[in-house]
N, C-alpha and C positions, 0 to 999 in steps of 0.2 A: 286311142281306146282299143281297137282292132290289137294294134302290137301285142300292148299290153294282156290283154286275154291271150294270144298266142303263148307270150312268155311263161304267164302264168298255168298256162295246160301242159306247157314243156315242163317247167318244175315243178307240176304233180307228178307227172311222169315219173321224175326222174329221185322223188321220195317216194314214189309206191302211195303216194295217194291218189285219190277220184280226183278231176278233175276241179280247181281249186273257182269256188264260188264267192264274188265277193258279199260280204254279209251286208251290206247296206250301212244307215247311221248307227244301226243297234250295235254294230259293232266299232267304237269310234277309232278313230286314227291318231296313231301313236310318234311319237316326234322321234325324226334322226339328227341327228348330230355328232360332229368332229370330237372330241374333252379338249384337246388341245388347238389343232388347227386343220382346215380339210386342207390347208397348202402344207404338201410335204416336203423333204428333200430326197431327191434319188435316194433308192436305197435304203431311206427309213421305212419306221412303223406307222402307221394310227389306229386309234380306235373308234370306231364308232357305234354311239349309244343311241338303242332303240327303248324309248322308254314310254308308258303309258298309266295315266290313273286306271285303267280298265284291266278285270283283274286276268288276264290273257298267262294261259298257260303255256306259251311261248309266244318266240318270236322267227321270222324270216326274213332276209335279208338277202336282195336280189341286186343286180345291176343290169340296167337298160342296153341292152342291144347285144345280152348275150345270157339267153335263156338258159346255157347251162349251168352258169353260176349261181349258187344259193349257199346258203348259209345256214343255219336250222342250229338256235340255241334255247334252254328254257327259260323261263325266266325268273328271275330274284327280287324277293323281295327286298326294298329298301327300307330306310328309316322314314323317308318322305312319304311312307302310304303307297308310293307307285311301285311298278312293277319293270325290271326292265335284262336286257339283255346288251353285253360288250362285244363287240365284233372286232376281232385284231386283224389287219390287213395289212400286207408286209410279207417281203421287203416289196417297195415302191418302185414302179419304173414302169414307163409312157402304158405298158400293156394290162395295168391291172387298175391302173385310173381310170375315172370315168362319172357316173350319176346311179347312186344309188339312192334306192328306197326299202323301207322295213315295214313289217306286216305283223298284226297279230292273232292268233288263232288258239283255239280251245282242242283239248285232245279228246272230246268227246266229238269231236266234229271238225277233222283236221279239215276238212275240204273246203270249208267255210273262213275263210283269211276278213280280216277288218278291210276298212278301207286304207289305200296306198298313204303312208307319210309323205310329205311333202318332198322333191327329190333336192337330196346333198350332191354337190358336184364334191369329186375328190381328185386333185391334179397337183402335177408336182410342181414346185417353184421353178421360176429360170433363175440358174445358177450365173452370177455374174462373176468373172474373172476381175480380181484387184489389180485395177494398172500397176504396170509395170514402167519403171523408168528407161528411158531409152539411157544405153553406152556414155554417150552424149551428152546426156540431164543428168544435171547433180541433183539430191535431193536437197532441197532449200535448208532442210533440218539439219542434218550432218555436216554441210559442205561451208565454211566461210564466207560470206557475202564479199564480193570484189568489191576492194577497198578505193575512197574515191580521191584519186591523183590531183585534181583540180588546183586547188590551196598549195600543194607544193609546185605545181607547173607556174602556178602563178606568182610564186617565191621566185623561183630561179628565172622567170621573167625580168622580174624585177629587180634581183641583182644583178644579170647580165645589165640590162637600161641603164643602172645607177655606174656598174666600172666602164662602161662606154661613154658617158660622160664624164667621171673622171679622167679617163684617155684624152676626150677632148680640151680638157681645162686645159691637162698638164702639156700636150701638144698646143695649146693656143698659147697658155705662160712662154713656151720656148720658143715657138718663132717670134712672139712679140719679144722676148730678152734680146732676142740676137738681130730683131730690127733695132733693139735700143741702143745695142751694142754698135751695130755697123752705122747707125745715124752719129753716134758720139765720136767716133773716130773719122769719121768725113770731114765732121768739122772740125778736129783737132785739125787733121792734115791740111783742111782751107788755111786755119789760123798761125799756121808753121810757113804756110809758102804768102802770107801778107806779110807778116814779120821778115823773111827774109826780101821780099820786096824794097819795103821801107828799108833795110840797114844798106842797099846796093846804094 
């Protein structure tokens, strides 16, 4: 509360009016808000609307923890009945964010301000960086999926197995022909040295 009255005798001061007095309930308190969003981005705009059913022939527009700052616009009538004033702040960056409040007052008696609107914080977004693929990393979307080898490894598994067996057959066929071979001729040559046995 102390602060607050501080701030607010600094920006009388610093409009050239008295010492600003808050007027109590008679004077009601008027609503802040962002139109779009109190999170901004670096660099951009917002606006923020002070608006009130109370017929306030203007409005003020301060930010907490720096008494210099004020704002001072009149205000307009709308279609809604109320009364209100657009505050453009901008461009955005860490030094002009912060908690603002808006005020309304009669120019018959500037010194007398309503009660504080409720405070809007206004801060700017943390900007997040879009990964980046590493050198390394393909992007899944562009790149071919590695194709899976399996089924042919296990083809040519399977034909190598199948002519190593045939090798086997046709090597078994062949020494067994040439044991049939060298058994038949044994025994011719037995049956060639009986006969010549017998005819002696």
């Amino acid at each position: 509360m102390i602060f607050t009255a501080i701030a607010m005798l600094c920006l009388g001061l610093t409009l050239g009016f008295r010492s600003p007095v808050l007027a109590g309930h008679t004077y009601s308190k008027p609503k802040l808000s962002a139109l779009d969003s109190h999170v901004v981005n670096a660099g951009g705009n917002v606006t923020l609307q002070c608006i009130s059913w109370q017929r306030y022939d203007g409005f003020i527009l301060i930010k907490e923890g720096e008494p210099k700052f004020s704002r001072t616009l009149d205000s307009q009538y709308i279609f809604t009945g109320h009364l209100q004033a657009m505050f453009s702040l901008g461009p955005m960056t860490s030094r002009n964010t912060g908690i603002f409040r808006c005020y309304g007052f009669y120019k018959r008696d500037p010194q007398k301000w309503s009660m504080p609107s409720d405070p809007l914080e206004v801060h700017i977004s943390e900007a997040v960086e879009p990964l980046r693929l590493s050198p390394n990393i393909s992007d899944p979307k562009t790149v071919s999926q590695p194709q899976d080898y399996t089924k042919e490894n296990l083809i040519r598994i399977g034909v190598s197995v199948l002519v190593l067996v045939l090798l086997g057959i046709l090597l078994y066929e062949d020494q067994h022909s040439q044991r049939r071979i060298q058994s038949t001729a044994s025994r011719e040559n037995s049956a060639s040295v009986k006969v010549a046995e017998t005819s002696e």
